[in-house]
C-alpha positions as CSV (number, residue, x, y, z in Angstrom):
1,X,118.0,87.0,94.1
2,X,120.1,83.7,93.5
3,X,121.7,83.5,90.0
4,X,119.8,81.3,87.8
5,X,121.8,77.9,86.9
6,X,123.0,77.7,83.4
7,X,121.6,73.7,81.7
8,X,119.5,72.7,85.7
9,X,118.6,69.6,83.6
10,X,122.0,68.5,82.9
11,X,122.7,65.8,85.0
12,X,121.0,61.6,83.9
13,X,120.3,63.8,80.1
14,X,121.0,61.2,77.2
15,X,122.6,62.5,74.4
16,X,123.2,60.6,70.8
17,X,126.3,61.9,68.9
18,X,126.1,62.2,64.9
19,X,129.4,60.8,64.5
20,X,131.2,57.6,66.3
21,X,132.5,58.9,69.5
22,X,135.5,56.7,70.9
23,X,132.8,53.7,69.3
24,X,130.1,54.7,70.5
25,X,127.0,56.7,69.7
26,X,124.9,57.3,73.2
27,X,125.9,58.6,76.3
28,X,124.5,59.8,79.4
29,X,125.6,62.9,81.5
30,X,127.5,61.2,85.1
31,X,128.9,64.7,86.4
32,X,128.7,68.2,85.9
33,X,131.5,70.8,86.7
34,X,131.2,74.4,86.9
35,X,134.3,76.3,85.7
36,X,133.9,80.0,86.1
37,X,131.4,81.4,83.2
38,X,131.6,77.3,81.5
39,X,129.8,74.0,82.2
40,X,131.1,70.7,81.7
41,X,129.6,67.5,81.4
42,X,130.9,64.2,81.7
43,X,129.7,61.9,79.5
44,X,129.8,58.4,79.9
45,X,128.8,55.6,76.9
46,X,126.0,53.9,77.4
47,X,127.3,50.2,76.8
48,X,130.6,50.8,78.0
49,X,131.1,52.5,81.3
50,X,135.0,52.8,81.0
51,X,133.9,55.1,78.3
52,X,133.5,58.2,79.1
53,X,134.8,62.1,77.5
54,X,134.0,65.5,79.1
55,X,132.5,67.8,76.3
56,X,131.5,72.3,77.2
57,X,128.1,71.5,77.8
58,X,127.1,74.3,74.9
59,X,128.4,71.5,72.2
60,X,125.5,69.6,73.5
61,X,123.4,72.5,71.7
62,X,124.7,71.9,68.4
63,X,122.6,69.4,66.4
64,X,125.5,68.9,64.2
65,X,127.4,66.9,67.0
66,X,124.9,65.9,69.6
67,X,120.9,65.1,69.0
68,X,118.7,65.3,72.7
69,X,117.7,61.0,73.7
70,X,119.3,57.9,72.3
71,X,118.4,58.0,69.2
72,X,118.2,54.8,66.2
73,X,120.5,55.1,63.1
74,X,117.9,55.8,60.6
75,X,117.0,59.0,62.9
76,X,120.7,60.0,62.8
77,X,120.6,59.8,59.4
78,X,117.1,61.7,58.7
79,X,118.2,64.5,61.1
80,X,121.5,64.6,58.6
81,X,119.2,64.8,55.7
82,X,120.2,61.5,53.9
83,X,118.4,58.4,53.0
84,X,118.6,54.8,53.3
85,X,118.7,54.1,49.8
86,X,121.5,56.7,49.2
């Protein structure tokens, strides 16, 4: 039996980072690399191509950092618990 591939969806995800990333807040997943037991991915800013940072694709797990889609600012900020008139 073939081993079972470790995040098969990876690759064209869209991802949304809680905090500013080199300006940006959405990126897309260009490349994957496998590296022994770890997964990268390559992520690449939506508005800005030239963008782009390779994060362990576990981080993308962690809703602290990274929230699954392109999501708006007040969505970032309801995940995080806060509210617009704070």
């Amino acid at each position: 039996m073939a081993n079972k591939q470790k995040y098969p969806h990876l690759l064209g995800s869209k991802w949304t980072a809680q905090e500013n990333t080199f300006g940006w807040r959405h990126f897309q997943v260009t490349t994957r690399k496998n590296q022994g037991a770890w997964v990268f991915a390559e992520l690449v800013a939506s508005c800005d191509p030239t963008v782009r940072v390779w994060v362990n694709a576990k981080l993308l797990g962690d809703r602290q950092l990274w929230l699954p889609g392109w999501r708006s600012l007040e969505e970032i900020q309801a995940s995080q618990g806060e509210t617009l008139l704070e």
